[in-house]
C-alpha positions in Angstrom: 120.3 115.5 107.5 121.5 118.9 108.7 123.6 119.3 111.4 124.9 122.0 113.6 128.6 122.3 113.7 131.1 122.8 116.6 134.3 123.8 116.5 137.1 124.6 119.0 141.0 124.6 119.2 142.3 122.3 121.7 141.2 119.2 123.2 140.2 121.0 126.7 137.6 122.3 124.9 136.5 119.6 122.5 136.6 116.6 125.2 134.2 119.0 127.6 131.6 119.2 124.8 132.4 115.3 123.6 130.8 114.5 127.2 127.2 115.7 126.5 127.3 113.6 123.6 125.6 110.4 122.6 125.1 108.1 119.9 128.7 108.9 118.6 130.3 107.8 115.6 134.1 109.1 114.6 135.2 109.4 110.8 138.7 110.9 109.7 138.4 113.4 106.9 142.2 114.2 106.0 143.4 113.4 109.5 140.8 115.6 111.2 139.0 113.6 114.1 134.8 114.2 113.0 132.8 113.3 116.6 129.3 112.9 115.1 126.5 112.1 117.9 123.4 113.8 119.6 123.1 117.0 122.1 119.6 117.2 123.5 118.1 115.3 120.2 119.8 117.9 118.2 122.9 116.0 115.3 126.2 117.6 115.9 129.4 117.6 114.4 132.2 118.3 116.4 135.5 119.3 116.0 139.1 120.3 116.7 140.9 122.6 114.5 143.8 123.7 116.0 145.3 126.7 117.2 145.6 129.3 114.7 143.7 131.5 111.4 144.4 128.4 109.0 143.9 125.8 110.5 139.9 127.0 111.9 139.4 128.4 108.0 140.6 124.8 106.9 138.3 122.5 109.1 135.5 125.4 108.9 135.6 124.8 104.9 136.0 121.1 105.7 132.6 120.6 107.8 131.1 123.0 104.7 132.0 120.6 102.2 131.4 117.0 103.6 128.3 117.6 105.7 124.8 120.0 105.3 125.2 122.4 108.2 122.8 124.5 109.5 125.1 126.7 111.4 128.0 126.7 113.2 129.0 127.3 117.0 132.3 128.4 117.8 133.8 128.2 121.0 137.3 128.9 122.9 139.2 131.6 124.8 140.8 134.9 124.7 142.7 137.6 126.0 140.5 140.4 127.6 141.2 144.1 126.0 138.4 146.1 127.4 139.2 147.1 131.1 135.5 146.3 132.1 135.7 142.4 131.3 137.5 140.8 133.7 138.9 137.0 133.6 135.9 134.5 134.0 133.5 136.6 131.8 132.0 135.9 128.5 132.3 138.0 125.0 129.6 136.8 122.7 131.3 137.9 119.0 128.7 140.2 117.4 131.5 141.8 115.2 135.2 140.1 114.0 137.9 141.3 112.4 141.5 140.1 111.8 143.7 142.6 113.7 146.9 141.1 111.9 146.3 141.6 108.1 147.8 144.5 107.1 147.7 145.9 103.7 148.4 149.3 104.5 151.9 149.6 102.3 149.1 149.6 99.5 146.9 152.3 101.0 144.3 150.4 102.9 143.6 150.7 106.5 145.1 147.6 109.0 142.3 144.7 109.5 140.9 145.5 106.0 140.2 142.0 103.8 139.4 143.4 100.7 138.7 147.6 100.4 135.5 147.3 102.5 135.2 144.5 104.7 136.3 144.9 107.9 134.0 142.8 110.3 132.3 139.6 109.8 128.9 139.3 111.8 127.4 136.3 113.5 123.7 135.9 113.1 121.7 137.8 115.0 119.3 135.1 116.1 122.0 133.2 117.6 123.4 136.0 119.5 119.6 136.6 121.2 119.6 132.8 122.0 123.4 132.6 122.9 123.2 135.3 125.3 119.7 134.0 126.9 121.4 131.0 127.8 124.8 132.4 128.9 123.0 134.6 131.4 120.8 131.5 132.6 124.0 129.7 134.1 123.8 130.4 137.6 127.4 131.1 138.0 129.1 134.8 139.0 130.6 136.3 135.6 129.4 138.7 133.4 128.2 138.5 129.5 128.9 140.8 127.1 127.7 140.8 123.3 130.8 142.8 121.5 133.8 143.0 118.8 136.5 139.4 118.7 140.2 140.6 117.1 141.5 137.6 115.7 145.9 137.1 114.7 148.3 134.9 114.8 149.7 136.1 117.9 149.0 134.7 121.5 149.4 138.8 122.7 151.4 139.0 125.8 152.6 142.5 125.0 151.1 145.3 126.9 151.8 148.0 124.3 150.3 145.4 121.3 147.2 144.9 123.7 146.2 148.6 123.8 147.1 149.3 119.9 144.9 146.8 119.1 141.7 147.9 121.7 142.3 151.7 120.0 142.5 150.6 117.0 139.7 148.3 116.5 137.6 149.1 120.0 138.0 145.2 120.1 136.6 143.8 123.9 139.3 140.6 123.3 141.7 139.0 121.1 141.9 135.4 120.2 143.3 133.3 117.3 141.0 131.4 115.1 137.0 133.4 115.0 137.1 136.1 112.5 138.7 132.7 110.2 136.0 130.9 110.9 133.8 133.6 110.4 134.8 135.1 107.0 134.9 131.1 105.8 130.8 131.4 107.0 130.5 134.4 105.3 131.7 133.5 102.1 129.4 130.4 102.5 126.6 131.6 103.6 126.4 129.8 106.4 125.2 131.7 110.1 127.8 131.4 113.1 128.4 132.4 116.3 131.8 132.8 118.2 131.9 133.1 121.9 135.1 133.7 123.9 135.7 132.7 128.0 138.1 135.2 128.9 140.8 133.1 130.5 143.4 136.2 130.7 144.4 140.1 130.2 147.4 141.0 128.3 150.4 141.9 130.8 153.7 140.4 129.8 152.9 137.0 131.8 149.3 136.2 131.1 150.6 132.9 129.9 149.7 131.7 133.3 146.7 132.9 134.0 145.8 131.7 130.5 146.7 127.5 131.6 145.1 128.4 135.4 141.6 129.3 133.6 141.4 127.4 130.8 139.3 124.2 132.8 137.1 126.8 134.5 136.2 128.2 130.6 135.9 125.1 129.4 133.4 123.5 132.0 131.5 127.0 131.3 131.6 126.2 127.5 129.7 122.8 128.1 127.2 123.9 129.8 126.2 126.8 127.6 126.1 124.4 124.6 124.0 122.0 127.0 121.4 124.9 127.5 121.7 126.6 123.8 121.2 123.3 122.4 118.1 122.8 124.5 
């Protein structure tokens, strides 16, 4: 049986997707809740990871290992960068990179992996079919199809913000997609990463950040409810 995988980083976001579930059975693999049920007739496996780059590549390798996936949806928020997105919109992740590793003492350039790679790609087929049904919710925000900078850094800092938009062009920063996606990428497996944009970067975004996070996540389950359709 092959399923489609979903993962996200905190329970807001896993317990709005848990609700279009059915038939749903929970296993423990090393501690990690597994939800397997139905969406719309399609078999999903969904999980939590956790905040953070190690913890999505560990349960990303995880769900690769135990169970045949067909691809894998992830979903969560992040920090606007590009002054045209505004809180409320949607980045769909066509490119990712990891902002934070830096091998530059060596001679290559910030966000480099190896001497090459420095974006992972979701599949193009799911970006067609995850914008279609982003822009079908009849709700006001805005979708954009663009570049995800993942680190271990919740970014706060103004002057951190704008390095990282000049450096990278990156449209938002978030903490766990480019993981997920270079685990993919390495497996062969197709993805997609979308992002709510639940803040901007200003020294006290922290707020805004806990004041959006329901509205993203209500918005999250209902694109999942569509896509899967």
């Amino acid at each position: 049986m092959k399923y489609i995988g979903i993962i996200a980083a905190m329970d807001e976001e896993i317990n709005s997707i848990k609700e279009l579930m059915n038939n749903i059975i929970i296993k423990k693999i090393y501690e990690l809740e597994i939800i397997e049920g139905k969406i719309n007739e399609k078999d999903i496996i969904l999980i939590k990871c956790g905040i953070g780059k190690v913890n999505a590549a560990r349960t990303t390798q995880l769900l690769i290992d135990n169970f045949e996936i067909e691809y894998i949806i992830n979903v969560g928020t992040a920090g606007g960068l590009n002054s045209q997105i505004d809180i409320g919109d949607v980045v769909i992740g066509e490119k990712l990179l990891q902002h934070d590793f830096d091998k530059s003492a060596g001679g290559n350039k910030r966000g480099y992996i190896s001497d090459s790679v420095l974006y992972f790609f979701s599949d193009a087929k799911l970006i067609k079919k995850a914008k279609n049904s982003m822009e079908s919710i009849n709700e006001d925000f805005n979708v954009y199809v663009g570049t995800i900078a993942t680190g271990d850094i919740f970014v706060q800092d103004i002057s951190v913000k704008n390095n990282i938009e000049k450096e990278f062009h990156a449209d938002c920063v978030e903490m766990e997609g480019a993981a997920i996606a270079q685990v993919c990428a390495l497996d062969k497996i197709p993805f997609i990463v979308i992002r709510g944009i639940s803040d901007k970067p200003n020294g006290n975004n922290g707020i805004d950040f806990k004041k959006y996070l329901e509205m993203a996540c209500r918005r999250y389950a209902k694109f999942v409810d569509i896509f899967l359709k």
